[in-house]
C-alpha positions in Angstrom: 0.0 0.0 0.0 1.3 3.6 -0.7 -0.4 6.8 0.2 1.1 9.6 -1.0 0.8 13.6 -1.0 0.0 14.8 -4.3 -0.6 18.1 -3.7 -2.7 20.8 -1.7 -3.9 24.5 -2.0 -1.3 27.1 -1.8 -1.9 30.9 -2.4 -1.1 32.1 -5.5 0.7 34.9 -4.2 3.1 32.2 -2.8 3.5 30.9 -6.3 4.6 33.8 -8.2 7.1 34.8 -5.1 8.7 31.2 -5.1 9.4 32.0 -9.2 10.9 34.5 -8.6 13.1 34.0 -5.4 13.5 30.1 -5.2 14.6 28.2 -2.2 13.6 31.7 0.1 10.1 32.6 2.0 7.9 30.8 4.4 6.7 27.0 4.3 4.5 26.0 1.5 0.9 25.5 3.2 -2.8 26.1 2.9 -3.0 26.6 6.2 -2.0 30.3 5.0 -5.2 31.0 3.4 -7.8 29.1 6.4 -5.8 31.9 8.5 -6.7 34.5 6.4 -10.0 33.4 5.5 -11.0 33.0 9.3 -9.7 36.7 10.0 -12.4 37.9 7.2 -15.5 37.9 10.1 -13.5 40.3 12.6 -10.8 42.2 10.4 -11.9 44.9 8.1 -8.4 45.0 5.4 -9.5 43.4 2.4 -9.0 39.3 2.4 -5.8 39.8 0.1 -4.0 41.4 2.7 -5.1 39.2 4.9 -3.8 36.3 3.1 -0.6 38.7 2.7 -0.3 38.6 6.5 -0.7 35.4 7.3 1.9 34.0 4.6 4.6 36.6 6.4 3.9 34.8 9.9 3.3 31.2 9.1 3.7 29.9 12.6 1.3 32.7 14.0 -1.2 32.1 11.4 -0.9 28.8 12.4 -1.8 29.0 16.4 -4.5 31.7 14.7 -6.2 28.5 13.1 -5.6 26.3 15.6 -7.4 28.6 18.0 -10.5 29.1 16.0 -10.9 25.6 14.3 -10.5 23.3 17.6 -11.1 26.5 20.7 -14.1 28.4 19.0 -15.1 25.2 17.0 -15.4 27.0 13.5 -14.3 23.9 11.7 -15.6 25.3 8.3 -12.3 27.0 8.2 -10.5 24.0 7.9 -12.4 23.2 4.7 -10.1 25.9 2.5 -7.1 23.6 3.1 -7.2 20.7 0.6 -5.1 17.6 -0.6 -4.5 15.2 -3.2 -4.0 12.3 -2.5 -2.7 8.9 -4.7 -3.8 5.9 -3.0 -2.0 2.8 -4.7 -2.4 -1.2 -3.9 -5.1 -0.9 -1.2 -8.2 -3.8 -1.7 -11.2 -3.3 -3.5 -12.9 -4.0 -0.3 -11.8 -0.9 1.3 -12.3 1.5 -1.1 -15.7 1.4 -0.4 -14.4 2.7 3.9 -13.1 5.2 1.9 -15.5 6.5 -0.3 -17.8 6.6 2.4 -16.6 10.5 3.0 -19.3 12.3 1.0 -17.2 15.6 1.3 -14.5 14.4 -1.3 -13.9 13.7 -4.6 -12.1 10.5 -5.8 -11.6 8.7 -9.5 -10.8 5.4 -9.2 -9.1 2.9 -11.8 -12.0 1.2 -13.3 -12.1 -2.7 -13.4 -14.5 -2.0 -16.8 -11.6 -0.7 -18.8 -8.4 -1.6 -17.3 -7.3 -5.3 -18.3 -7.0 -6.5 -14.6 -3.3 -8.7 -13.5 -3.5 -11.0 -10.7 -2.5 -8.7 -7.7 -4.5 -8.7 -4.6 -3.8 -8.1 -0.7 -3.3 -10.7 1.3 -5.1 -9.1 4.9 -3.3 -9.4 8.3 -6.2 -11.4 9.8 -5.8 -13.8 7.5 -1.8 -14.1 8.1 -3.0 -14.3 11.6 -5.3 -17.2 11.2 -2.7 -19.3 9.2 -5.5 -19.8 6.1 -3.4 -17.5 4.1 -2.4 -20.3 1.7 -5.8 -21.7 1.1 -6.7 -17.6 0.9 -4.1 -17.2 -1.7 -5.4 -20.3 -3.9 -9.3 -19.3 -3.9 -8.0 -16.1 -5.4 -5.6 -17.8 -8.2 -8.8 -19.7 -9.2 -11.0 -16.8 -9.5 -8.2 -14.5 -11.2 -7.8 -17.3 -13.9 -11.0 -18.0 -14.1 -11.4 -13.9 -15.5 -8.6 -14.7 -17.9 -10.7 -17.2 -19.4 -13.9 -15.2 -19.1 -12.1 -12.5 -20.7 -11.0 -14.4 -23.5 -14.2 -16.0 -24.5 -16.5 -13.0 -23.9 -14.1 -11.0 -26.2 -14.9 -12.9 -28.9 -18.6 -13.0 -28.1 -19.0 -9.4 -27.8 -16.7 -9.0 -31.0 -19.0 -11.5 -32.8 -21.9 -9.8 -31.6 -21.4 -6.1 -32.0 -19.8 -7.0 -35.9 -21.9 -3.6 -36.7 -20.3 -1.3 -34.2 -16.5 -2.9 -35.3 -17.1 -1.5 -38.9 -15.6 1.9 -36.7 -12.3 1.4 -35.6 -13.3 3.7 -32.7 -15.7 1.4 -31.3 -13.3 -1.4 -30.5 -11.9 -0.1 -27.3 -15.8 0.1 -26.3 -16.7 -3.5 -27.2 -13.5 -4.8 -25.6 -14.6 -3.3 -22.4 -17.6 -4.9 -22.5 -16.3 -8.5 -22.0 -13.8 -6.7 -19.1 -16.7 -5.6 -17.4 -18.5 -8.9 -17.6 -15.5 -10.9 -16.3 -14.7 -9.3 -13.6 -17.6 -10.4 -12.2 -15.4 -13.4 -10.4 -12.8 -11.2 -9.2 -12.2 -11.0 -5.1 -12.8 -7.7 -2.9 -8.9 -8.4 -2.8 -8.2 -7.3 -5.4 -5.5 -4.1 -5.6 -7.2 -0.6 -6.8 -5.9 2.5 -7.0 -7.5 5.9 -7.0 -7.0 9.9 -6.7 -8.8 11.7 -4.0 -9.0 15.4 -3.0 -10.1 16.1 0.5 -10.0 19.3 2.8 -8.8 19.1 6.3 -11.8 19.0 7.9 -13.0 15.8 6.2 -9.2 14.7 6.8 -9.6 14.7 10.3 -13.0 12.6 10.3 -11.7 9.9 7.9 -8.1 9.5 10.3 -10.3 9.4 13.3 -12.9 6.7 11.6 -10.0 4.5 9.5 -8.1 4.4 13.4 -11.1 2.8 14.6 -12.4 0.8 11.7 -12.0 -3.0 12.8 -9.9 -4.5 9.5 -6.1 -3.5 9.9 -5.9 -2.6 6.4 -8.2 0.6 7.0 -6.0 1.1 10.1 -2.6 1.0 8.1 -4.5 3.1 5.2 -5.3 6.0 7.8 -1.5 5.8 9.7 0.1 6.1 6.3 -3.0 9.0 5.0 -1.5 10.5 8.4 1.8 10.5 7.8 2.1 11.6 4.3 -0.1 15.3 5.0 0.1 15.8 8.9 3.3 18.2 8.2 1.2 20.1 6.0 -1.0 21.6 7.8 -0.3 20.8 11.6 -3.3 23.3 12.9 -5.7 22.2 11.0 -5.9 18.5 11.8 -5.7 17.5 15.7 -8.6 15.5 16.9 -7.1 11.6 14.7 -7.6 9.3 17.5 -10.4 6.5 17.7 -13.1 8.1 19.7 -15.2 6.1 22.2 -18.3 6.6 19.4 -16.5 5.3 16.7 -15.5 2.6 18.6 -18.1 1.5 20.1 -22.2 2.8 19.1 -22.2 1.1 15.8 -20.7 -2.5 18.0 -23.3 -2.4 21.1 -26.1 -1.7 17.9 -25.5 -4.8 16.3 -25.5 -6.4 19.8 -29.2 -5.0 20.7 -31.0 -4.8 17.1 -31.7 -8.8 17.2 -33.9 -8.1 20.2 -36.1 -5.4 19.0 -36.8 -7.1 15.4 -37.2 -10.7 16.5 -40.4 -11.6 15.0 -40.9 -8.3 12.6 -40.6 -9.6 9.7 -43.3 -11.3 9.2 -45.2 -8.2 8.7 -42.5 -6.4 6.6 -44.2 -6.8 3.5 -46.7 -4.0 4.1 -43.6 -1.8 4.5 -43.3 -1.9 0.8 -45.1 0.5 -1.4 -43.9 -0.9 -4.3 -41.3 -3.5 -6.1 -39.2 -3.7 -9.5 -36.9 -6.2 -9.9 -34.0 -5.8 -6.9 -35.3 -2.6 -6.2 -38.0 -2.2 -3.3 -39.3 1.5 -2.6 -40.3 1.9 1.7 -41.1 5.4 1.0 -42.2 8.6 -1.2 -42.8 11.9 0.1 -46.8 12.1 0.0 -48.2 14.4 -2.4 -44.9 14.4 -3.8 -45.7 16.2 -7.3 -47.8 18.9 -5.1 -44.9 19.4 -2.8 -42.6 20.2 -5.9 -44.7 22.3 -8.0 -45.4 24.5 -4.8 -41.8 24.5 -3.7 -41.8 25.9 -7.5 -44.7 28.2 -7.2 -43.2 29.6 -3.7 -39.7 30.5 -5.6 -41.2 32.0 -8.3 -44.0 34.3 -6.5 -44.3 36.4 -3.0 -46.9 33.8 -1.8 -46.1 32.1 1.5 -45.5 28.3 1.1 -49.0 27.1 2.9 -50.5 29.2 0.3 -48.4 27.9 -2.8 -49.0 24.6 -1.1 -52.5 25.0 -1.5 -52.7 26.5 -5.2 -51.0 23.3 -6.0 -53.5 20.8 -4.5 -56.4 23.1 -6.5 -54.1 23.1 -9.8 -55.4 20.4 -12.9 -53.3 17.9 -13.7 -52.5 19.7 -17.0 -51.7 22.6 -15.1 -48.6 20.5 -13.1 -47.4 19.3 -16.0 -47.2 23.1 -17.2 -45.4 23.8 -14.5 -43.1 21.0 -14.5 -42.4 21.1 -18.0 -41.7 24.8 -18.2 -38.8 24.3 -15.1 -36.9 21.8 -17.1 -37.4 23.6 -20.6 -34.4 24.0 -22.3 -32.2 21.6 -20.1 -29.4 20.1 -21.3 -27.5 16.9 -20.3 -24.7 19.1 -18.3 -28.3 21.1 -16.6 -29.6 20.1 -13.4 -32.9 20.2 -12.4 -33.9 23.2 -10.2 -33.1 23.3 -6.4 -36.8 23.1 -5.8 -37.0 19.0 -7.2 -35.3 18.6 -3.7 -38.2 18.9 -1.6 -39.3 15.8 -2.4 -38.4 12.2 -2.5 -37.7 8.3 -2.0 -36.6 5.7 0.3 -35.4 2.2 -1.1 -33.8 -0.8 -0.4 -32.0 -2.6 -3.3 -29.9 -5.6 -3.2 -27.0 -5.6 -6.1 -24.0 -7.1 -6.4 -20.3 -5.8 -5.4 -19.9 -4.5 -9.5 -23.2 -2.2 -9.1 -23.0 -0.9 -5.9 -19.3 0.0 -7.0 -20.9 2.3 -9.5 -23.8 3.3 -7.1 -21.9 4.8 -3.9 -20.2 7.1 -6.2 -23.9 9.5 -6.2 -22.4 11.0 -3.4 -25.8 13.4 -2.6 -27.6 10.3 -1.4 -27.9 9.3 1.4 -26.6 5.3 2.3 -26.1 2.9 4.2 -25.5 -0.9 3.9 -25.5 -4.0 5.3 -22.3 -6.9 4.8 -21.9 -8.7 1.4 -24.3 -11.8 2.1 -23.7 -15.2 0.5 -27.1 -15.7 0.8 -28.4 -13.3 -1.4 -26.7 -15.3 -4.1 -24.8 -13.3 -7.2 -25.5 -11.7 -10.3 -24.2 -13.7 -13.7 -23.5 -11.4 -16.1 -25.9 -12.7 -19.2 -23.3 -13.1 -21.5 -21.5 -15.5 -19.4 -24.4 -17.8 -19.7 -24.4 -16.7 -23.5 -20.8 -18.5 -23.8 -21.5 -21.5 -22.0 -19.7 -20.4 -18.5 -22.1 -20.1 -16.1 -21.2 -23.6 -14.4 -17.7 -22.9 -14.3 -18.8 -19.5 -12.8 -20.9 -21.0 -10.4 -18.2 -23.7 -9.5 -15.6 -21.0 -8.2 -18.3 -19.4 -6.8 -19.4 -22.3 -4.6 -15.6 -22.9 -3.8 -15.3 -19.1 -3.0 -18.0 -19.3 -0.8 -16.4 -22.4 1.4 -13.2 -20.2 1.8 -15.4 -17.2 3.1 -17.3 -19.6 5.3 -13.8 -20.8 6.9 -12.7 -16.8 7.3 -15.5 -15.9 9.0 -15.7 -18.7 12.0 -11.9 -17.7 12.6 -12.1 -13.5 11.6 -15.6 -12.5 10.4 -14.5 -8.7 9.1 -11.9 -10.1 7.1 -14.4 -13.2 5.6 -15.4 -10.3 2.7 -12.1 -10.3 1.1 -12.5 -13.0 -0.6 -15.6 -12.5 -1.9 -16.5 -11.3 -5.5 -17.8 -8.8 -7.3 -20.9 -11.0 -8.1 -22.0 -11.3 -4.9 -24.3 -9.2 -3.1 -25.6 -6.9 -0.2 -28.7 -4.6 0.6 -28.4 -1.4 0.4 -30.8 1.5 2.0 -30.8 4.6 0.1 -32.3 7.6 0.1 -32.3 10.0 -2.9 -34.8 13.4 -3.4 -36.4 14.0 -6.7 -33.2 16.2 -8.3 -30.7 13.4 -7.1 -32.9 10.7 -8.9 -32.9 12.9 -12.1 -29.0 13.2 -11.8 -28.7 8.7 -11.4 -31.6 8.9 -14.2 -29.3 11.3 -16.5 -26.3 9.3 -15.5 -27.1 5.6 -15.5 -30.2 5.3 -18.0 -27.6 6.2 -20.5 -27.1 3.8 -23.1 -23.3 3.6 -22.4 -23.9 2.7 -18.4 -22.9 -0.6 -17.4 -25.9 -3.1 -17.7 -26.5 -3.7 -13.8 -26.0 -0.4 -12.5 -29.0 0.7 -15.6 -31.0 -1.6 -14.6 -31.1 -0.8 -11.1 -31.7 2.8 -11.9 -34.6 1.9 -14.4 -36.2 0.0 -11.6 -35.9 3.2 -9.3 -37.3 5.5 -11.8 -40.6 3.5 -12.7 -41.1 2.8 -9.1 -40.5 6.8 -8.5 -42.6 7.4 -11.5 -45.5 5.1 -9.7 -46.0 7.6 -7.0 -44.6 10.8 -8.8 -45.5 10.8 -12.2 -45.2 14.2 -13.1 -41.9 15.4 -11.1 -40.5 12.6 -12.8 -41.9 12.6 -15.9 -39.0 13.8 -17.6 -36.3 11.6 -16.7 -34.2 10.7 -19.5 -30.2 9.1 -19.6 -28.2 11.7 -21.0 -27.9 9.8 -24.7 -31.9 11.2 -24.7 -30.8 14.7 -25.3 -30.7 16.4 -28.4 -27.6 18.9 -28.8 -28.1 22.5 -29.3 
């Protein structure tokens, strides 16, 4: 694993003296420009010589931030200091601890259309546990099983999209689409690498949460994320430890929920409003459509919102759709719906496998939360792998995949996931308003999105659409558009 400082924020001002006078000045830091920013509220210069001050008295900027961020608890101030950050060899499985923090942005190297080699990590529990041999040969099998997939879904796909080969250009495209089919049988353990940008605050959290996380390979991530930008910005990041909470709420839950739901389930079914394929909606915002249109009416009027929310509920149906229609007119695929589609909204539970919920956790506006990948929930066979006659031999590694996880998790169960694949599955509970659902719709419904990730988001917008037909009625992946 290597985690290493990319870069951060420094004030331009900085920039153009180090040109000019190399190897002289203060230290490089953004820490420089939190200062400056925080002195904006109480100092009446004008924020460049703020920034001019601070840069000239580094160290006094520095217990200036210090002061505010952690005595006063303005932590917003830490938020102007950001990183980048190259994150090399850590697991598959982990990546998803670490795109958990909604606050930053990451791109990740993309199993869909990167030819994946045969590294993988080999965790610390299972060294412990002396399995690490079996471990290692579970994951041989399923890496050359993907070499084989790979090779005969390249020639399907090639044999099958003969149309789209007469362009040259649309080779690298088909080509991907037997790597994203085979990688299906590849282990959380296998090696990703990404790019990240973070600010400070959200730097602190995710040292404080990887310190307390229960699989040593988070721990190790969030010593080494530590080391490589704590020199940085010293006053800005101070509270890294494992806290009691972290520690322990999310432990003593698990420990009590079995109590309070013993039984429940058999009446869980009413809980459902409606169902579409893995995709189960709990919840919609009643009188969604009237709650839009009068979040619309109040924006665009001097009318308090109990008024506009009663001109809605008197308005035609025609009359919504006018009203709908005319706030998305002229929308583009790079447009977002108005601020206003926001008041409104869904709760579901899907269950998808590793490979889609890769793809879903990166809509970063919803709100999720999941439960562990579950053998029992089965996994999701690409349909082309039936197409070329490998589904036994995908379900044969599978079956001997799941033994190996089965033997993990009676000696370490939070290391058991590892060796799991990216066909198996887990439940997710997510929580998206009306403009978040139009972004997945705009993003995923597209005819180039992966075929389980549309899917998913086809089955979200019709059940949406059942409930909320006119806030929704213009949905579209962003191939739908027509350029202007």
């Amino acid at each position: 694993m290597k985690i290493m400082l990319a870069g951060y924020n420094v004030d331009c001002d900085v920039l153009r003296e180090y040109r000019s006078t190399p190897g002289e000045g203060e230290p490089l830091t953004p820490e420089t420009i939190s200062a400056a920013y925080a002195r904006i509220s109480r100092n009446p210069l004008p924020v460049n010589e703020l920034r001019k001050i601070a840069r000239t008295e580094v160290e006094k900027a520095r217990r200036s931030t210090r002061a505010i961020v952690f005595g006063m608890g303005h932590s917003s101030i830490a938020e102007h200091a950001v990183f980048n950050v190259d994150i090399i060899g850590v697991s598959r499985l982990i990546v998803e601890e670490i795109e958990k923090f909604r606050l930053c942005s990451y791109t990740e190297k993309s199993q869909r259309y990167i030819r994946l080699e045969d590294d993988f990590v080999v965790p610390e529990e299972i060294l412990a546990d002396g399995i690490k041999e079996a471990f290692v040969e579970t994951v041989k099998k399923q890496n050359a099983l993907y070499h084989e997939l790979y090779a005969g879904l390249k020639e399907y796909m090639f044999e099958e999209h003969r149309d789209l080969l007469s362009n040259p250009g649309n080779r690298s495209m088909v080509d991907g689409w037997a790597k994203e089919d085979a990688r299906y049988i590849v282990s959380l353990a296998t090696h990703a690498q990404l790019g990240m940008t973070i600010n400070a605050r959200n730097l602190e959290l995710m040292l404080r949460r990887s310190a307390a996380h229960p699989l040593k390979e988070v721990n190790e991530y969030g010593s080494k994320l530590y080391e490589a930008t704590v020199a940085i910005a010293p006053s800005l990041v101070r509270y890294t430890r494992a806290t009691r909470f972290d520690l322990n709420v999310r432990k003593k839950l698990k420990r009590i929920a079995g109590s309070f739901i013993d039984g429940a389930g058999a009446t869980g079914e009413n809980a459902v409003l409606g169902r579409d394929g893995n995709v189960e909606l709990l919840y919609a915002t009643p009188d969604g459509d009237d709650t839009i249109v009068a979040a619309i009416l109040h924006s665009s009027s001097s009318l308090p919102m109990a008024e506009c929310l009663a001109a809605a509920r008197g308005m035609s149906t025609k009359d919504k759709e006018i009203i709908i229609e005319t706030a998305c007119r002229h929308m583009q695929s790079y447009d977002p719906p108005l601020r206003e589609f926001e008041y409104a909204g869904f709760s579901f539970e899907v269950t998808i496998s590793a490979s889609c919920f890769a793809q879903l956790k990166r809509h970063r506006m919803a709100t999720m939360t999941c439960q562990k990948y579950d053998p029992s929930l089965g996994v999701t066979v690409p349909a082309s792998i039936r197409a070329i006659g490998m589904e036994d031999r995908f379900m044969e590694v599978i079956a001997g995949t799941e033994e190996m996880y089965n033997r993990i998790k009676d000696l370490s169960p939070h290391a058991a996931p590892y060796i799991l694949t990216n066909a198996h599955r887990k439940r997710v509970a997510l929580k998206v308003n009306v403009r978040e659902l139009y972004h997945i719709s705009r993003l995923r419904e597209d005819k180039h999105a992966q075929w389980d990730i549309r899917e998913t988001a086809e089955s979200m917008v019709r059940l949406g659409k059942s409930v909320m037909p006119l806030s929704l009625m213009l949905t579209a992946g962003k191939d739908s558009f027509v350029p202007v």
